[in-house]
FIBATOR-845083 format. One record per residue: residue number from 1; x, y, z of N, C-alpha, C, O, CB in turn; residue in three letters; chain. Coordinates in Angstrom, 1 decimal. Glycine has a CB too. Example, Ala and Ser with C-alpha at 12.3 -4.5 7.8 and 13.67 -1.06 7.14 Angstrom:
<torpas>
@k 1&n_px 13.2&n_py -5.7&n_pz 7.8&ca_px 12.3&ca_py -4.5&ca_pz 7.8&c_px 13.2&c_py -3.3&c_pz 7.8&o_px 14.2&o_py -3.3&o_pz 8.5&cb_px 11.3&cb_py -4.5&cb_pz 9.0&r ALA&c A
@k 2&n_px 12.8&n_py -2.2&n_pz 7.1&ca_px 13.7&ca_py -1.1&ca_pz 7.1&c_px 12.9&c_py 0.0&c_pz 7.9&o_px 13.4&o_py 1.1&o_pz 8.0&cb_px 14.1&cb_py -0.6&cb_pz 5.7&r SER&c A
</torpas>
This chain:
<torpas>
@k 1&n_px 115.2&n_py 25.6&n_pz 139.9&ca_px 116.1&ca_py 26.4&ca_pz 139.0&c_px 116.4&c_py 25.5&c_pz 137.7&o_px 116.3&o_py 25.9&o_pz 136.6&cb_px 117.4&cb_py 26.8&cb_pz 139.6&r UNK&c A
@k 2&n_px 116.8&n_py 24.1&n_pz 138.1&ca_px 117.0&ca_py 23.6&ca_pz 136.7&c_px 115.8&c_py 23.2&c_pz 135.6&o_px 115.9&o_py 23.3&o_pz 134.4&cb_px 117.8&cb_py 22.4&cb_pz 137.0&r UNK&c A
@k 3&n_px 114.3&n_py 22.7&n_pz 136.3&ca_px 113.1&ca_py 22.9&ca_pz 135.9&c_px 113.1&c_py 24.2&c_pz 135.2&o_px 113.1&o_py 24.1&o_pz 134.0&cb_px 112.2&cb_py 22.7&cb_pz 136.9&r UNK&c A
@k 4&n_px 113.1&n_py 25.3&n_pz 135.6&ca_px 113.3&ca_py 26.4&ca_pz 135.0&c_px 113.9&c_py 26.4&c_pz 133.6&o_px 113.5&o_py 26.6&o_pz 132.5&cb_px 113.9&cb_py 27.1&cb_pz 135.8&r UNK&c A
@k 5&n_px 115.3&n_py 26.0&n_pz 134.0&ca_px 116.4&ca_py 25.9&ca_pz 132.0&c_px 116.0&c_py 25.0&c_pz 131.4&o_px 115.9&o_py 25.3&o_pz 130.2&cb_px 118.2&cb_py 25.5&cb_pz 131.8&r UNK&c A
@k 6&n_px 115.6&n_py 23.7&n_pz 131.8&ca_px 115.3&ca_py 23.3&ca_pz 130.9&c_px 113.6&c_py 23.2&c_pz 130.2&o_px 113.4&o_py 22.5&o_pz 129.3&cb_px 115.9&cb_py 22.4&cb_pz 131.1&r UNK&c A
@k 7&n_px 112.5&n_py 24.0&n_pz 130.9&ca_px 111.6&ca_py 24.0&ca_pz 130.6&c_px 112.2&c_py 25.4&c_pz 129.2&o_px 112.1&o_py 25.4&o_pz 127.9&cb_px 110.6&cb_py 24.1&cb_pz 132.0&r UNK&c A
@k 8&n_px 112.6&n_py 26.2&n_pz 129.9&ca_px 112.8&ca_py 27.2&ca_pz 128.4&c_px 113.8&c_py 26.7&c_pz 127.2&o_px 113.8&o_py 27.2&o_pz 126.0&cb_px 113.4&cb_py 28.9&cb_pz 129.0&r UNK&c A
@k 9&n_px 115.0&n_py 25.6&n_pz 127.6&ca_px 115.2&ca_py 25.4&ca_pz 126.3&c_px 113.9&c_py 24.0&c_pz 125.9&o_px 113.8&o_py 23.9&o_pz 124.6&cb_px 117.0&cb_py 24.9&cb_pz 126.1&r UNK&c A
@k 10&n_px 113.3&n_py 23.4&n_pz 126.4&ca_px 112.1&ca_py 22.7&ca_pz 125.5&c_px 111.3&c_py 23.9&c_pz 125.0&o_px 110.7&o_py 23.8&o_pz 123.9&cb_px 111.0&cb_py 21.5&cb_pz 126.6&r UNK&c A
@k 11&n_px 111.1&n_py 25.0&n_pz 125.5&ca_px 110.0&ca_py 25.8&ca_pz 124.3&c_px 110.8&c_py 26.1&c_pz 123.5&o_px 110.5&o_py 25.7&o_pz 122.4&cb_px 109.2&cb_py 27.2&cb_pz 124.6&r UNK&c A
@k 12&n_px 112.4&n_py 27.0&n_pz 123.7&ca_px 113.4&ca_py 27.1&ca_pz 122.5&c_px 113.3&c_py 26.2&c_pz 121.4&o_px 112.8&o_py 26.7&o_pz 120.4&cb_px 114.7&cb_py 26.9&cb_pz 122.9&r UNK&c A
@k 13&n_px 113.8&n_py 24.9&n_pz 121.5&ca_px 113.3&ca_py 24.0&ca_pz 120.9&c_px 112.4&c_py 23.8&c_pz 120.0&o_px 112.6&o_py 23.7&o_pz 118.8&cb_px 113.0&cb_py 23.5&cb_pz 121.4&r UNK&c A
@k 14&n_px 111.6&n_py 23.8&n_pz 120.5&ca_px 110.1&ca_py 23.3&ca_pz 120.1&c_px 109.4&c_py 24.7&c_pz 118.9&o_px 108.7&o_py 24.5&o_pz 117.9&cb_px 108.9&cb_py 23.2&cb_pz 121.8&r UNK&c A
@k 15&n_px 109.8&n_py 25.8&n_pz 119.2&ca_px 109.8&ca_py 27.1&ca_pz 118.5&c_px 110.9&c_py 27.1&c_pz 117.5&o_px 110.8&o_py 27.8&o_pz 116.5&cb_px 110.0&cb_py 28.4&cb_pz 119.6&r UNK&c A
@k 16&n_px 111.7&n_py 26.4&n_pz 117.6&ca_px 113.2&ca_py 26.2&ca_pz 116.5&c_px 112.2&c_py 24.9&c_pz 115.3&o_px 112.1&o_py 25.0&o_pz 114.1&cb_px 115.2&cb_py 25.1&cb_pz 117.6&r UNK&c A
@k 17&n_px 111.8&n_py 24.3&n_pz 115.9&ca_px 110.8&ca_py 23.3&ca_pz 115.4&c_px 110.1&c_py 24.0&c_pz 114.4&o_px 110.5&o_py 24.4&o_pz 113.3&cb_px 109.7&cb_py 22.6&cb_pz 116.4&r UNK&c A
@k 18&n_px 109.1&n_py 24.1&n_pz 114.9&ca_px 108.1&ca_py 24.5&ca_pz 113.8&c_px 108.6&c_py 26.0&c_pz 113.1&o_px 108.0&o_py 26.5&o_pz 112.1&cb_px 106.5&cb_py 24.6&cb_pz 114.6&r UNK&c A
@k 19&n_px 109.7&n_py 26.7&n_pz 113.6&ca_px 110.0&ca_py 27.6&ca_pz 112.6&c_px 110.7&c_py 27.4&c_pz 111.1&o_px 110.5&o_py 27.9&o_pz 110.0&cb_px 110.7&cb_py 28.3&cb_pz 113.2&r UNK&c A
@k 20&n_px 111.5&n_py 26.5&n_pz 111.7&ca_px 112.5&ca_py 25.7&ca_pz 110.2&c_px 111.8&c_py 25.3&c_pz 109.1&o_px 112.5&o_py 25.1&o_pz 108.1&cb_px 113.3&cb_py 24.3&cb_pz 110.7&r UNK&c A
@k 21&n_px 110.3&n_py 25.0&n_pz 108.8&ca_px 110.1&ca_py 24.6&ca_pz 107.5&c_px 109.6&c_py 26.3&c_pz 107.5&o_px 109.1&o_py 26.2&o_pz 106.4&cb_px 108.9&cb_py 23.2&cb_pz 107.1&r UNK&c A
@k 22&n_px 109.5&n_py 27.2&n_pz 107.8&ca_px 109.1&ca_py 28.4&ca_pz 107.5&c_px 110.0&c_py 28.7&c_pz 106.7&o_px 110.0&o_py 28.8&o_pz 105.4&cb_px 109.0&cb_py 29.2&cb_pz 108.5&r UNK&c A
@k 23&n_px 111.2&n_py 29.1&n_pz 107.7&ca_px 112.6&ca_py 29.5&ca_pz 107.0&c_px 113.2&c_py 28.6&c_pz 106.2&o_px 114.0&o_py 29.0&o_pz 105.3&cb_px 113.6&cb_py 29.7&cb_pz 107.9&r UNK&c A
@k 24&n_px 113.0&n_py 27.8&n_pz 106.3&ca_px 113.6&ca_py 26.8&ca_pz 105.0&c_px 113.1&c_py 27.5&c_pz 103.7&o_px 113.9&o_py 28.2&o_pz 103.0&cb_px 112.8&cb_py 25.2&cb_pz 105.0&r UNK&c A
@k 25&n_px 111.9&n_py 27.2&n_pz 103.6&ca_px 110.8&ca_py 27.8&ca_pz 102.5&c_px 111.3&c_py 28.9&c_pz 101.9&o_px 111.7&o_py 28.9&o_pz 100.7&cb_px 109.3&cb_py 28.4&cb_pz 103.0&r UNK&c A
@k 26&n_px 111.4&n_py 30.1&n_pz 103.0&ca_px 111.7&ca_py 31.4&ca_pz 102.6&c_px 112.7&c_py 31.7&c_pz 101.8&o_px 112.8&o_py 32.5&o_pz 100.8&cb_px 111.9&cb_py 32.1&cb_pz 103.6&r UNK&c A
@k 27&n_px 114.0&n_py 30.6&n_pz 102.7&ca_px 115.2&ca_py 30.6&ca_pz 101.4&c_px 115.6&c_py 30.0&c_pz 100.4&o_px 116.7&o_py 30.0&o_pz 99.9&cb_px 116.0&cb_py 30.6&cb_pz 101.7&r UNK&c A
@k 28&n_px 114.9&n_py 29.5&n_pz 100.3&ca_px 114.7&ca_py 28.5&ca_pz 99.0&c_px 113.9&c_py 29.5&c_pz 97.9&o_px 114.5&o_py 29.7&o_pz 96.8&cb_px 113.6&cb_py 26.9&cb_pz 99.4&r UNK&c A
@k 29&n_px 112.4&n_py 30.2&n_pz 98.3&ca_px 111.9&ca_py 30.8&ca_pz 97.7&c_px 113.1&c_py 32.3&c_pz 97.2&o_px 113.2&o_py 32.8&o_pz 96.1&cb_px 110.6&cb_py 30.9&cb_pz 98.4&r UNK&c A
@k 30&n_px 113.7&n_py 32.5&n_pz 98.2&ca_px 115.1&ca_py 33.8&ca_pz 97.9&c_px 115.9&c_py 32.9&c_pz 96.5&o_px 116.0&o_py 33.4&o_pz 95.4&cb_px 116.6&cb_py 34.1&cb_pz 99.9&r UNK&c A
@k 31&n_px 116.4&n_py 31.8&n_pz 96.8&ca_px 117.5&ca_py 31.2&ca_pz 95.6&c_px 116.5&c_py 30.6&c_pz 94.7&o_px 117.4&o_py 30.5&o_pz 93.8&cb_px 118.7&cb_py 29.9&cb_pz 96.2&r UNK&c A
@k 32&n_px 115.7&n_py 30.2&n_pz 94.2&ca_px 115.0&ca_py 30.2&ca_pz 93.1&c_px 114.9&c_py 31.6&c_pz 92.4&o_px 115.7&o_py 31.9&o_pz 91.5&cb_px 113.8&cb_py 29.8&cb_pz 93.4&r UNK&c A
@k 33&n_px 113.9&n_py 32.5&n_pz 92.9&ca_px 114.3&ca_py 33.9&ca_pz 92.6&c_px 115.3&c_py 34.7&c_pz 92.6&o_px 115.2&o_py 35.7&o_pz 91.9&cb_px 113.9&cb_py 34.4&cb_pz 93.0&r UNK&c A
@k 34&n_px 116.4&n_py 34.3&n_pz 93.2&ca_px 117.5&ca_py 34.5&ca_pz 92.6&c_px 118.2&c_py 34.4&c_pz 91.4&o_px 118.8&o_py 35.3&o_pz 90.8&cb_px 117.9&cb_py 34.2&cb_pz 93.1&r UNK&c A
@k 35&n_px 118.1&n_py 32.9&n_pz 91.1&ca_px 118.7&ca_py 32.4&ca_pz 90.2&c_px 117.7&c_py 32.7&c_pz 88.7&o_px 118.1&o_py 32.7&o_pz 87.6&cb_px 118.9&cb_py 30.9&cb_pz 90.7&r UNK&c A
@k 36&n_px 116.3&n_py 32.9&n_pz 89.1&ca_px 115.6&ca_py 33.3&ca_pz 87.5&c_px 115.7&c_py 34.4&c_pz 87.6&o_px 115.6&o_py 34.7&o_pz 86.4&cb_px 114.0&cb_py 32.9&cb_pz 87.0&r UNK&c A
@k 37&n_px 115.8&n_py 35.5&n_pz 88.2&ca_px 115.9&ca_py 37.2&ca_pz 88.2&c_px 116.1&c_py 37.6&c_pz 87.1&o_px 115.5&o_py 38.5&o_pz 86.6&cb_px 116.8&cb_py 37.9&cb_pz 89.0&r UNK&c A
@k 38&n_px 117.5&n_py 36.8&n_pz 86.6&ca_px 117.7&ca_py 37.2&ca_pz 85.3&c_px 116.6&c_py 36.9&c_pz 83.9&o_px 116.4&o_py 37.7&o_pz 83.0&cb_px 119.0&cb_py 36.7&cb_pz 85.2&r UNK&c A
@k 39&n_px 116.2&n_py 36.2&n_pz 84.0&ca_px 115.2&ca_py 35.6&ca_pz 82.9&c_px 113.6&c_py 35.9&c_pz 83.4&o_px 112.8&o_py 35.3&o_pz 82.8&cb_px 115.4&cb_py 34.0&cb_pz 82.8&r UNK&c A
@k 40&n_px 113.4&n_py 36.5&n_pz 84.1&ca_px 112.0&ca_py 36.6&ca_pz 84.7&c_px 112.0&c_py 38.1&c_pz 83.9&o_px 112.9&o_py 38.9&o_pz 83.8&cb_px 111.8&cb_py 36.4&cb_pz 86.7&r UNK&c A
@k 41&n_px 110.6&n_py 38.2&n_pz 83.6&ca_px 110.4&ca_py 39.9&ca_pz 83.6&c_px 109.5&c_py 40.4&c_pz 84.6&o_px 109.4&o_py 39.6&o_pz 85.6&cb_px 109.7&cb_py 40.5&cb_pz 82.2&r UNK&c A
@k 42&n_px 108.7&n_py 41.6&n_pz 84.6&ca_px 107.9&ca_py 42.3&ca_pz 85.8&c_px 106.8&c_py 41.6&c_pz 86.1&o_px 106.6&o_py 41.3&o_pz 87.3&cb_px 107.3&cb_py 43.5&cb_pz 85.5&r UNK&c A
@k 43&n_px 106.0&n_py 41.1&n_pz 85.2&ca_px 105.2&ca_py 40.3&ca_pz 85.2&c_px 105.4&c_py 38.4&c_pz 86.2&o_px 104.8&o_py 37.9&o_pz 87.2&cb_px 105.2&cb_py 40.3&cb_pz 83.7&r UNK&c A
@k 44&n_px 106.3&n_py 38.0&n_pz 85.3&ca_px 106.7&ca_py 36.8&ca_pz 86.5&c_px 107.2&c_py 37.1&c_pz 87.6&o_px 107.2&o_py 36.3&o_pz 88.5&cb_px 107.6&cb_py 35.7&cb_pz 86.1&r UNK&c A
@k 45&n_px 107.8&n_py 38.2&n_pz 87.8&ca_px 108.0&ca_py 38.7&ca_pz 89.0&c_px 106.9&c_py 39.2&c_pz 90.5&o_px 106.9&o_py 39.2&o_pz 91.8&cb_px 108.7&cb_py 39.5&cb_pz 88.6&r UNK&c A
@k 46&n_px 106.1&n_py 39.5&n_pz 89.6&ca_px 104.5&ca_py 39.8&ca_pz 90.7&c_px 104.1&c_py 38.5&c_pz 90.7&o_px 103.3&o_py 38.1&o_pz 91.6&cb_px 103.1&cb_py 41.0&cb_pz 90.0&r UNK&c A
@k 47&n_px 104.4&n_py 37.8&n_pz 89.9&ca_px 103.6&ca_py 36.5&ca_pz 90.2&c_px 103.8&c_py 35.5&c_pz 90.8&o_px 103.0&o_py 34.7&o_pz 91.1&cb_px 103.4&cb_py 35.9&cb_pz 89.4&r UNK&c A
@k 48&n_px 105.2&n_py 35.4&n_pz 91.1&ca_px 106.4&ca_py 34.9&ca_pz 92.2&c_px 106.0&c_py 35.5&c_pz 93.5&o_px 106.0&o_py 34.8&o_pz 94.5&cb_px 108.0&cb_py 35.5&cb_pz 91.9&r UNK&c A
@k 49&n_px 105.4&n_py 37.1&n_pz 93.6&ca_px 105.2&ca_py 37.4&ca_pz 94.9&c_px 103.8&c_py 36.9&c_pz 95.5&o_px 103.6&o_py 36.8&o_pz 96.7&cb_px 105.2&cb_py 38.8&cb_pz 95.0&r UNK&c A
@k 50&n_px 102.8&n_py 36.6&n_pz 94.4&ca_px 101.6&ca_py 36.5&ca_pz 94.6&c_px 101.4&c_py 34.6&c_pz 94.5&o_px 100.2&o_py 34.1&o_pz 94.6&cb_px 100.8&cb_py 37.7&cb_pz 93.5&r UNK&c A
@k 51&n_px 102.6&n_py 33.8&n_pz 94.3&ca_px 102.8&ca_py 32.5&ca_pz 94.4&c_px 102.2&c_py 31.9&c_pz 95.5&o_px 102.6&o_py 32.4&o_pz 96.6&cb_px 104.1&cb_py 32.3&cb_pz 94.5&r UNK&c A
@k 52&n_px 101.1&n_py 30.7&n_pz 95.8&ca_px 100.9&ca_py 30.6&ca_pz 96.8&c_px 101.4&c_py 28.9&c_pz 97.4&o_px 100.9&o_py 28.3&o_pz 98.4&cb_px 99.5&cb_py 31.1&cb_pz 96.8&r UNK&c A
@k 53&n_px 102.4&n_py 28.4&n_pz 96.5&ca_px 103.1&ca_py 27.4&ca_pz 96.1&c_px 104.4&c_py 27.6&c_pz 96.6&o_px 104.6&o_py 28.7&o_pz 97.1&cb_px 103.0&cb_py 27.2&cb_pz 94.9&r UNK&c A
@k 54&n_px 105.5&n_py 26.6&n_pz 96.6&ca_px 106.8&ca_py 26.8&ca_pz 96.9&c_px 108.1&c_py 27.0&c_pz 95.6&o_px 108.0&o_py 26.5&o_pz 94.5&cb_px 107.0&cb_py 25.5&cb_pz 97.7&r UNK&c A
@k 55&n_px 108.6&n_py 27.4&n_pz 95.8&ca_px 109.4&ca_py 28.2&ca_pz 94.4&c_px 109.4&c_py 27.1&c_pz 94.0&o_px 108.8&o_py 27.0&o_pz 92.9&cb_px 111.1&cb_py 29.1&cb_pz 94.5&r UNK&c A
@k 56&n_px 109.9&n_py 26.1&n_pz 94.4&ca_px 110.5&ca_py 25.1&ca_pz 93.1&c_px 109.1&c_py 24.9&c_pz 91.8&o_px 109.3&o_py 24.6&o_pz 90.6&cb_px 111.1&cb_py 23.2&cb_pz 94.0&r UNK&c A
@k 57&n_px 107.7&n_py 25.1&n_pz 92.5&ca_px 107.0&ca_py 24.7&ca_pz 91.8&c_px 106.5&c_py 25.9&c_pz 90.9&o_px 105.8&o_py 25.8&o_pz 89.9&cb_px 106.1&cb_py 24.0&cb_pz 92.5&r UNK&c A
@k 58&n_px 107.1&n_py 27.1&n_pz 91.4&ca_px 106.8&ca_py 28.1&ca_pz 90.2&c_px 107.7&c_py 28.3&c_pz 89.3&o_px 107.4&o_py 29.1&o_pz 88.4&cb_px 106.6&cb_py 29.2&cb_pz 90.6&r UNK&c A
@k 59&n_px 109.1&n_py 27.5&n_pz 89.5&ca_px 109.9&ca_py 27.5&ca_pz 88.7&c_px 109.8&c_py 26.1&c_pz 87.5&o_px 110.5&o_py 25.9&o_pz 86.5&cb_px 111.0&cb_py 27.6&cb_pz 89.4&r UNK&c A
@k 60&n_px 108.8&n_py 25.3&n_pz 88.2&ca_px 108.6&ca_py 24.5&ca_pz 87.1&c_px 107.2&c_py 25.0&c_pz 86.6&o_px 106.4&o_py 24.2&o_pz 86.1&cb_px 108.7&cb_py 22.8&cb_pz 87.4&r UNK&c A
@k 61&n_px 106.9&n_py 26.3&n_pz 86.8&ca_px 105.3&ca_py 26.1&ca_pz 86.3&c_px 105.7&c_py 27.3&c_pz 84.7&o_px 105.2&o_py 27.4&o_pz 83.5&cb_px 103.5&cb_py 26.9&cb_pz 88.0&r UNK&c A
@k 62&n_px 106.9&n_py 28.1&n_pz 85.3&ca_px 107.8&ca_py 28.4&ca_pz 83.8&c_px 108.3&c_py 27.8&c_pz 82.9&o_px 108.1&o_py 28.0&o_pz 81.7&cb_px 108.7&cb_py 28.9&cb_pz 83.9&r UNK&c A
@k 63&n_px 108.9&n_py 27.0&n_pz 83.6&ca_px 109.6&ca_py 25.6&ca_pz 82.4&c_px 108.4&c_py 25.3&c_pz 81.9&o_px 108.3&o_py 25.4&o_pz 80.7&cb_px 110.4&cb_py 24.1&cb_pz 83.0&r UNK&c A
@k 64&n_px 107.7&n_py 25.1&n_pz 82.4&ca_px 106.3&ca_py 24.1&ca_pz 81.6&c_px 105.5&c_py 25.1&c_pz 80.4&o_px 105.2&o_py 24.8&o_pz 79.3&cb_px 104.7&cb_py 23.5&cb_pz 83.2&r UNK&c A
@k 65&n_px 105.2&n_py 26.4&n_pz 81.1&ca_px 104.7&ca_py 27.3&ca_pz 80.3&c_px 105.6&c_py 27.5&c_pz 79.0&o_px 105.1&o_py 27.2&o_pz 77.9&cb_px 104.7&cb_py 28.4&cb_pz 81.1&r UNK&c A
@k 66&n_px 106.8&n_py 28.0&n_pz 79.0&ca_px 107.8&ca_py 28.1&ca_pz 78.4&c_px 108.1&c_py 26.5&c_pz 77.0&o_px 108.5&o_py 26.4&o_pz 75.9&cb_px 109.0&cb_py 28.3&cb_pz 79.7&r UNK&c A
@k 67&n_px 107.5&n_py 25.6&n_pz 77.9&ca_px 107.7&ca_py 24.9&ca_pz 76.9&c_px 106.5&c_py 24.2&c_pz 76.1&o_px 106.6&o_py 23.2&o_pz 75.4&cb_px 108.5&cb_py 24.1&cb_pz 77.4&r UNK&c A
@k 68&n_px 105.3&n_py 24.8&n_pz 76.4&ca_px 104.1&ca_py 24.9&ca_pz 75.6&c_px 103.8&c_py 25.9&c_pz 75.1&o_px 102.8&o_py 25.8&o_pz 74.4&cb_px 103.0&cb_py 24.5&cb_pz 76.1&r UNK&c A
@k 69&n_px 104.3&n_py 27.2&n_pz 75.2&ca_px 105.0&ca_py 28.3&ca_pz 73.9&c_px 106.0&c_py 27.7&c_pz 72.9&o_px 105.9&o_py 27.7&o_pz 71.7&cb_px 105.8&cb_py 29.6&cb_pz 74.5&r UNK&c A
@k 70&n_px 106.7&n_py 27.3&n_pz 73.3&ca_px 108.1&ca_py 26.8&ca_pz 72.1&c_px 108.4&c_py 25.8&c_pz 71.9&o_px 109.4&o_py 25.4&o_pz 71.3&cb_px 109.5&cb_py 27.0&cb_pz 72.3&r UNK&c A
@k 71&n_px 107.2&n_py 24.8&n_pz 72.6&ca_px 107.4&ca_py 23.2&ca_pz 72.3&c_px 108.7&c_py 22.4&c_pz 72.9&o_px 109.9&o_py 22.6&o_pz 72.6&cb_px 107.6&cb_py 23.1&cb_pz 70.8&r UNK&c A
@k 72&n_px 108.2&n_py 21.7&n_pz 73.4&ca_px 108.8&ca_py 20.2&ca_pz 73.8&c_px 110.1&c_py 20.2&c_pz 73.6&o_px 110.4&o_py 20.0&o_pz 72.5&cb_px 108.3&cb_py 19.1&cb_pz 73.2&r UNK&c A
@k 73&n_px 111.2&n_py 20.5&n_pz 74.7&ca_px 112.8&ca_py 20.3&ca_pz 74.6&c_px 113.4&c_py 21.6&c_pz 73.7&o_px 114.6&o_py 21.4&o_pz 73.3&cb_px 113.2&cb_py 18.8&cb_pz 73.7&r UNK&c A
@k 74&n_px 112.7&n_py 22.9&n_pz 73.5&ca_px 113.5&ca_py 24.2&ca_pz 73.1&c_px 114.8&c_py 24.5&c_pz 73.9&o_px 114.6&o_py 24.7&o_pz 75.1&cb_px 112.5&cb_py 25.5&cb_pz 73.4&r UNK&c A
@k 75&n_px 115.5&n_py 24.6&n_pz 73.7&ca_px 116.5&ca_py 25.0&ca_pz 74.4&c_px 116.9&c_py 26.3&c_pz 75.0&o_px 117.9&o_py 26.5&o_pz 75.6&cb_px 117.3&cb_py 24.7&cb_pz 73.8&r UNK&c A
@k 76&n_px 115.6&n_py 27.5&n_pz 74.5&ca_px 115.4&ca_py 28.8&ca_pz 75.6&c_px 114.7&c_py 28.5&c_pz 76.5&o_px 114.3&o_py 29.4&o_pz 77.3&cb_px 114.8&cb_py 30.0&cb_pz 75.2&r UNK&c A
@k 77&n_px 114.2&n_py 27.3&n_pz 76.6&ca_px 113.3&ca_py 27.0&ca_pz 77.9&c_px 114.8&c_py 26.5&c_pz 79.1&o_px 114.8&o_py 26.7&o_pz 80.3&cb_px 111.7&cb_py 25.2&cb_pz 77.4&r UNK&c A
@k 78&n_px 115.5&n_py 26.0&n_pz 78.7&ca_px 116.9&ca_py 25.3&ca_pz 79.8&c_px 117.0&c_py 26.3&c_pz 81.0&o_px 117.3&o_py 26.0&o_pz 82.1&cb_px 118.8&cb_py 25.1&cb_pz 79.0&r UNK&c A
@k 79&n_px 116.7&n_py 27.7&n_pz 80.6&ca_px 117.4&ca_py 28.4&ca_pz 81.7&c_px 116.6&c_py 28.7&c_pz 82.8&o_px 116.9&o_py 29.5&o_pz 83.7&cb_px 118.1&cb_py 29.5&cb_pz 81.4&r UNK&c A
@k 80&n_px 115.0&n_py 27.7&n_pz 82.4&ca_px 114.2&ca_py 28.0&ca_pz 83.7&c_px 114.7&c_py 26.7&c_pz 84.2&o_px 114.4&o_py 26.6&o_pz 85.4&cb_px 112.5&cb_py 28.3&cb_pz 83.6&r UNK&c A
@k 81&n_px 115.1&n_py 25.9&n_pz 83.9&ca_px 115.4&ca_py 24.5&ca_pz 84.7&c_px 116.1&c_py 24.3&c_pz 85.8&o_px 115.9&o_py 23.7&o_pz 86.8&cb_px 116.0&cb_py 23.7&cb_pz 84.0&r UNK&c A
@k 82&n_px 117.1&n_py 25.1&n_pz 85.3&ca_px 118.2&ca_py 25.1&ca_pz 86.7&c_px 117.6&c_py 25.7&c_pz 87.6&o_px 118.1&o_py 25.2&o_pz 88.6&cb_px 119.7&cb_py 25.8&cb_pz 86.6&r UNK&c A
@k 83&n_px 116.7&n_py 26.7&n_pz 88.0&ca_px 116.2&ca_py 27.2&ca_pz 89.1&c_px 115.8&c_py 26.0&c_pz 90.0&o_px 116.3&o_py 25.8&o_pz 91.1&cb_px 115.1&cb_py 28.1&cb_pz 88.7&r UNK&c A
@k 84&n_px 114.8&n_py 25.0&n_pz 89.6&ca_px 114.1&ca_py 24.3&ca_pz 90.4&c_px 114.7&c_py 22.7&c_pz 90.4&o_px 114.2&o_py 21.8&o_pz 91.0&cb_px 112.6&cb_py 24.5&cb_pz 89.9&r UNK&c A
@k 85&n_px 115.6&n_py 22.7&n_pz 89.9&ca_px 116.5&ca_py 21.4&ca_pz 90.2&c_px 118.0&c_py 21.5&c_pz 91.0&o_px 119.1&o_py 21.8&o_pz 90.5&cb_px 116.8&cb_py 20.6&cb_pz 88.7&r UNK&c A
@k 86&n_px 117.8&n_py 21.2&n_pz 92.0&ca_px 119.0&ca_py 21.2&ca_pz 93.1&c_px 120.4&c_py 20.6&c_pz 92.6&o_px 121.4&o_py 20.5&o_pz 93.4&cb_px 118.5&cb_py 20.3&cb_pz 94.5&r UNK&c A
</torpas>
């Protein structure tokens, strides 16, 4: 019987394991996109879905875009920043 509990909390476990960088991901990718929603249009928005990267890096791949349209330190580029810096 006790072989038994603790054989199922080691799979519990072990399934908590390798799920957590999943869910991690997922909600990280939710609060990035959260936080640019406002500044994103339809377009960066399908592109966010079709991301095969982790938000933070699609939120710097805006900043970066954003700032080889308007050049180096624009200050309408700032409000992609805060997305991807904690």
């Amino acid at each position: 019987m006790l072989t038994r509990i603790l054989s199922i909390a080691l799979g519990v476990a072990i399934l908590v394991a390798f799920a957590a960088p999943f869910a991690r991901d997922a909600y990280h990718r939710y609060e990035v996109s959260r936080r640019l929603d406002t500044v994103m249009d339809d377009s960066d928005r399908a592109a966010l879905a079709h991301w095969h990267g982790d938000a933070a890096s699609f939120g710097r791949a805006l900043f970066e875009r954003c700032e080889r349209e308007r050049g180096a330190g624009a200050p309408a580029c700032n409000r992609y920043k805060f997305a991807f810096n904690k």
